[in-house]
C-alpha positions in Angstrom: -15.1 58.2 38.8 -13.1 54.9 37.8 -16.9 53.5 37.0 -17.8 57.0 34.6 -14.2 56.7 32.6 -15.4 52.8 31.8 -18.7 54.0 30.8 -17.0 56.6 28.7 -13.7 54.8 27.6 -15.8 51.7 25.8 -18.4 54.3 24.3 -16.2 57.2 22.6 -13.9 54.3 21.0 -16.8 52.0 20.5 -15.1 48.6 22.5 -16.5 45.6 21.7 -13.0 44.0 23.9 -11.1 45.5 26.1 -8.0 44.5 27.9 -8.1 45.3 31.8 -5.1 45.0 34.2 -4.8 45.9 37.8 -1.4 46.5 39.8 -0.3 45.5 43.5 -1.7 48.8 45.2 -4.3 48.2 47.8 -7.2 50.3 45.8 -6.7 48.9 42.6 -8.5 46.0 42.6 -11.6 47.6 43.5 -10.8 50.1 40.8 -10.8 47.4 38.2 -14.1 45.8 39.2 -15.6 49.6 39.1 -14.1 50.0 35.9 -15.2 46.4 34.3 -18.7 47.0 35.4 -18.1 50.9 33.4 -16.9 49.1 30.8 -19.7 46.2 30.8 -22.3 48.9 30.8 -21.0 50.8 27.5 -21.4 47.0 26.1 -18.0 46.0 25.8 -16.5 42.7 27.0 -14.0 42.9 29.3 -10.4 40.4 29.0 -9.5 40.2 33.2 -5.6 39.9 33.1 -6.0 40.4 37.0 -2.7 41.5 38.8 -0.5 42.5 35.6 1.9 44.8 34.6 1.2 47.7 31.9 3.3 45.7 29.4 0.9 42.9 29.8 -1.9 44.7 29.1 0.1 46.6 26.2 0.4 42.7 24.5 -2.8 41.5 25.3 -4.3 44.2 23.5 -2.4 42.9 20.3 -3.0 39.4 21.2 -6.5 39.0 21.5 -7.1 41.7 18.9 -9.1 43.9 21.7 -10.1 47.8 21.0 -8.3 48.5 23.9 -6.9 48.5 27.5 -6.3 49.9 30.4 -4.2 49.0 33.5 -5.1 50.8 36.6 -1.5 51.8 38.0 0.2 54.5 39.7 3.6 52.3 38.7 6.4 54.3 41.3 4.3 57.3 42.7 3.5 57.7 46.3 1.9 54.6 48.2 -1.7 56.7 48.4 -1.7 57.3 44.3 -3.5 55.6 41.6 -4.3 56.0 38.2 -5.3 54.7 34.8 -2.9 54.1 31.6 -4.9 53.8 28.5 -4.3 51.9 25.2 -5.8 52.0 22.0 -6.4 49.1 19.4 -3.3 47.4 18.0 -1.8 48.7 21.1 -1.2 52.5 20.0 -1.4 55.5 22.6 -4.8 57.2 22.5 -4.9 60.7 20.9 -4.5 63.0 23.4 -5.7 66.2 21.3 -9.0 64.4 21.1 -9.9 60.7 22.5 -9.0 61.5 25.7 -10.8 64.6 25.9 -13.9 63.2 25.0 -13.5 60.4 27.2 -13.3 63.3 29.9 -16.4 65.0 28.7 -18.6 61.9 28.4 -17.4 60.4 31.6 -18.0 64.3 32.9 -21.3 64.2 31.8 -22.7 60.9 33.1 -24.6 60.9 29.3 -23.9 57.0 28.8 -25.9 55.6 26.1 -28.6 53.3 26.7 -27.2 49.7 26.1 -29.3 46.7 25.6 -26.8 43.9 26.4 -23.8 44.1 29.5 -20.8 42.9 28.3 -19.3 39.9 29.6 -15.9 39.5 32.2 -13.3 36.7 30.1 -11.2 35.6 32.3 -7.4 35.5 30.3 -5.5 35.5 33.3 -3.4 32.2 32.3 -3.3 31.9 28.3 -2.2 35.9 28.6 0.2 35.4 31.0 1.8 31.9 28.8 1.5 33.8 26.0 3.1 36.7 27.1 6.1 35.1 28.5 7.0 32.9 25.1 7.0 36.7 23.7 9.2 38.2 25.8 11.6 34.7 25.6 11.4 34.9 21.6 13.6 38.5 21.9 16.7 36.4 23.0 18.6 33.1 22.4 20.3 32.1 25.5 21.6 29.2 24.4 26.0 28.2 24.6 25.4 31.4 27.5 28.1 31.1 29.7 27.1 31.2 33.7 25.9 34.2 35.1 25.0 34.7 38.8 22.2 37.4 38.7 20.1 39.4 41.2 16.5 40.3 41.0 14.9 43.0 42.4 10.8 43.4 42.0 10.1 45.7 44.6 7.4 44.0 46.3 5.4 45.0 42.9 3.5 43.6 40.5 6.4 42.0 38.5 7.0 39.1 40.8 4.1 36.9 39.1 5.6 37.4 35.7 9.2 37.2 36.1 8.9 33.8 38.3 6.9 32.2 35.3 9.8 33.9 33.1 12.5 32.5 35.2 10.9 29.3 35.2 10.4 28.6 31.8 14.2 30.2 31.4 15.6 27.9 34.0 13.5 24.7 32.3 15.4 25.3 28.7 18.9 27.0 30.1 20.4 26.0 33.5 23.4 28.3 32.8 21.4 31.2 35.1 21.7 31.4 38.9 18.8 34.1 40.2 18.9 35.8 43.3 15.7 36.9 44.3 14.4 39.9 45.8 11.1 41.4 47.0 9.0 39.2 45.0 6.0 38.7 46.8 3.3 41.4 45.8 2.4 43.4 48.7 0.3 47.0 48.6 2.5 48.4 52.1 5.6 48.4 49.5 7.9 47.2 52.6 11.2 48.1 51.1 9.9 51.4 49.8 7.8 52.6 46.7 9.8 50.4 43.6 11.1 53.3 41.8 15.2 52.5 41.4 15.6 56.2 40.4 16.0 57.6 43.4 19.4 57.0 44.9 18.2 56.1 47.9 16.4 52.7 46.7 19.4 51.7 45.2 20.6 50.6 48.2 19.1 46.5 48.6 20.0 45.6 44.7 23.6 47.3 45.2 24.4 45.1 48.4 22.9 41.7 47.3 24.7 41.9 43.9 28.0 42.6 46.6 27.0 40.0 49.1 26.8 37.3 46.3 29.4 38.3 44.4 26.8 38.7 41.3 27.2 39.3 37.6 24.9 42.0 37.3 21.8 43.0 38.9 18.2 44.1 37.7 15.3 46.6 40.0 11.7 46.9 38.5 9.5 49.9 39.1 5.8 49.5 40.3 4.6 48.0 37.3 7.5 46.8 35.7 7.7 48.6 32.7 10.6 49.7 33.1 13.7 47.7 34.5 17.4 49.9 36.0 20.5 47.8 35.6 23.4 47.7 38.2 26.8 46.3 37.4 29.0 43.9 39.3 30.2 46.5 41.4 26.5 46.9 42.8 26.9 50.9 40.1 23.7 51.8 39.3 23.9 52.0 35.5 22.7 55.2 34.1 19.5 55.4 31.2 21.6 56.4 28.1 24.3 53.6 28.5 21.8 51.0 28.4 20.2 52.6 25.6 23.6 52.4 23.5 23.7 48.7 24.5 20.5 47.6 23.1 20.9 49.5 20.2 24.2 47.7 19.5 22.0 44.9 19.9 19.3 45.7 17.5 22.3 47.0 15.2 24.0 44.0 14.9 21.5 42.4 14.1 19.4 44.5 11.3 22.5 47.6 10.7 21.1 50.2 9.1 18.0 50.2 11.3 16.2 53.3 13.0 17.0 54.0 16.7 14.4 56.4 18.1 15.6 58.5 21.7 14.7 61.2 23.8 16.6 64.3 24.0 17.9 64.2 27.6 20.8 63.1 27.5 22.1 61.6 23.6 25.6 62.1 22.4 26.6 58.9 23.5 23.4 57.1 22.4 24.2 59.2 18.5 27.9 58.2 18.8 27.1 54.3 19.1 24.0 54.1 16.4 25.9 56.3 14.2 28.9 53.8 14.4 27.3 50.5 14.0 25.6 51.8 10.8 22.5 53.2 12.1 19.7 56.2 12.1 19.2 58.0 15.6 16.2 59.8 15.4 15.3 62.2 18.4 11.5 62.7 19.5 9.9 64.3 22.7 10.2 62.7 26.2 7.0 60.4 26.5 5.4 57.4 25.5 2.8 58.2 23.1 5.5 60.2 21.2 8.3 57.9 20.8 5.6 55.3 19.8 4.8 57.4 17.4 8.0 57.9 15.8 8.8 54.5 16.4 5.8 53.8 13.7 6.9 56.4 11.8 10.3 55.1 11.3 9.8 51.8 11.5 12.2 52.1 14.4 13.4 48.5 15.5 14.3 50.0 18.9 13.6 53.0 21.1 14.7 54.5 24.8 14.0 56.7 26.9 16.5 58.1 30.0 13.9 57.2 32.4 14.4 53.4 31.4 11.2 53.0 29.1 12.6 50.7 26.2 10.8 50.0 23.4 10.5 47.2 20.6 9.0 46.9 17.0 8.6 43.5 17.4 6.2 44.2 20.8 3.8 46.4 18.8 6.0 49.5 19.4 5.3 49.4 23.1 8.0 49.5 26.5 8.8 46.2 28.0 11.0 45.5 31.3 11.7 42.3 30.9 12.6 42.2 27.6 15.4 44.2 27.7 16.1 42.3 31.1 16.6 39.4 28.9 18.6 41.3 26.0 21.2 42.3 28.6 21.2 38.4 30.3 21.6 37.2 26.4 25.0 39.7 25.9 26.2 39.2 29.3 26.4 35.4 28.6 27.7 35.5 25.2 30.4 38.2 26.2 33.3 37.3 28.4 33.9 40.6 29.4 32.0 42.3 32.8 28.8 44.3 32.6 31.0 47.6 33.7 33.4 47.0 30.7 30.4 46.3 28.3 
């Protein structure tokens, strides 16, 4: 099936490059050599990010100017899921009235057309990852940040790799930041349970290690670390719509005026912040593909969603978990009051 939707995805949207990424799960990787040899028979090269998160394939469809990508993730469902998250060129959502249907019906058919050249596998793994990471640092300055003890929670997914290149290039530049790690290590058996923080009942680890050492603040990923739950210094897990209001401030006092896209779950205090720093909250459906699309629309600087998918012009409209990670390390060290009063 995996090896049919390659076949398919690189024909309907005529690839010549495409971005693939694989998370920690234990099919996946054989997932993404099915789908590279799909892809390779429709023609199309294929960029091998290897173990990734969505956001990194998200970036290096941008930044390798690819016709898409695909990460093959089930992010926080059940340990025996998988799936595929697709991505267009310049990193927009596919169409789902039509690309993805007939991406279904070609892959359906088994109809591939005759190619006379395989693509080829490029192996990006380390210039994506480097570049990736000075991308997601050029979203904050942290220097003159006061000291902040923080902990780290990733789950056992596939946000270990990229957040230990983060925090050392962090920790090279500004010494100011004491992490506590957690889970790190990628492993498929999800030891500590599947990384999905919304569910009260993982909560649990981040909330007594940011107790135990008497941390600042505290940070959980999901699966594959698009999306990142904030806990206070009380070990409080932080609900969506306050750390939504945050980042807009951010964004606000920096470019007032600007357009704040959100979902309609749960908004008055998300409308009550933009609307007092100056600027324009604009609701849109629950889901990626349509806040992206507002976000383009507007030329929103910002957008969130409840379910902790935050999202950022200047990262070609897509969610990031570590940028707004970083965002909320930048105001906590710059701000001399707790995460809780904040």
């Amino acid at each position: 099936v995996v090896y049919r939707v390659g076949c398919a995805f690189g024909q309907v949207l005529k690839c010549s490059n495409v971005v693939v990424g694989y998370d920690v799960r234990e099919s996946s990787l054989e997932f993404a050599n099915a789908l590279s040899d799909g892809l390779r028979n429709s023609g199309s090269n294929v960029l091998w990010l290897g173990l990734s998160g969505t956001e990194e394939v998200y970036f290096g469809v941008s930044e390798f100017g690819a016709d898409g990508g695909i990460c093959i993730t089930a992010s926080h469902n059940p340990i025996n899921y998988n799936g595929m998250e697709f991505i267009g060129g310049n990193s927009r959502p596919l169409d789902s009235e039509g690309e993805f249907f007939e991406i279904q019906k070609v892959a359906q058919s088994g109809n591939f057309l005759k190619t006379r050249l395989l693509g080829e596998i490029k192996d990006v793994v380390k210039i994506a990852r480097e570049a990736y990471v000075e991308k997601v640092i050029s979203f904050v300055e942290l220097k003159n940040t006061r000291p902040l003890r923080v902990v780290v929670n990733c789950g056992n997914g596939a946000a270990g790799p990229a957040y230990m290149q983060l925090k050392e290039a962090i920790g090279s530049k500004f010494p100011n930041f004491n992490f506590i790690d957690m889970f790190v290590e990628p492993d498929s058996t999800f030891p500590n349970g599947i990384p999905n923080p919304l569910l009260e009942e993982n909560r649990k680890p981040t909330r007594d290690a940011i107790i135990f050492n008497d941390a600042d603040l505290g940070v959980a990923f999901d699966g594959d670390f698009d999306r990142c739950f904030f806990f206070d210094e009380t070990g409080t897990f932080i609900s969506g719509e306050y750390i939504i209001s945050l980042i807009s401030s951010i964004f606000l006092n920096k470019e007032p005026k600007s357009a704040i896209i959100h979902d309609p779950r749960v908004v008055l205090n998300i409308r009550d912040i933009v609307s007092n720093k100056g600027g324009r909250a604009i609701q849109t459906k629950t889901g990626h593909a349509f806040v992206k699309k507002a976000m383009r629309e507007e030329n929103a600087i910002y957008g969130g969603e409840l379910s902790a998918h935050h999202y950022f012009r200047d990262f070609a409209y897509c969610d990031s978990g570590l940028v707004p990670f970083l965002l909320i390390l930048e105001l906590m060290g710059k701000e001399k009051n707790k995460l809780s009063t904040l």
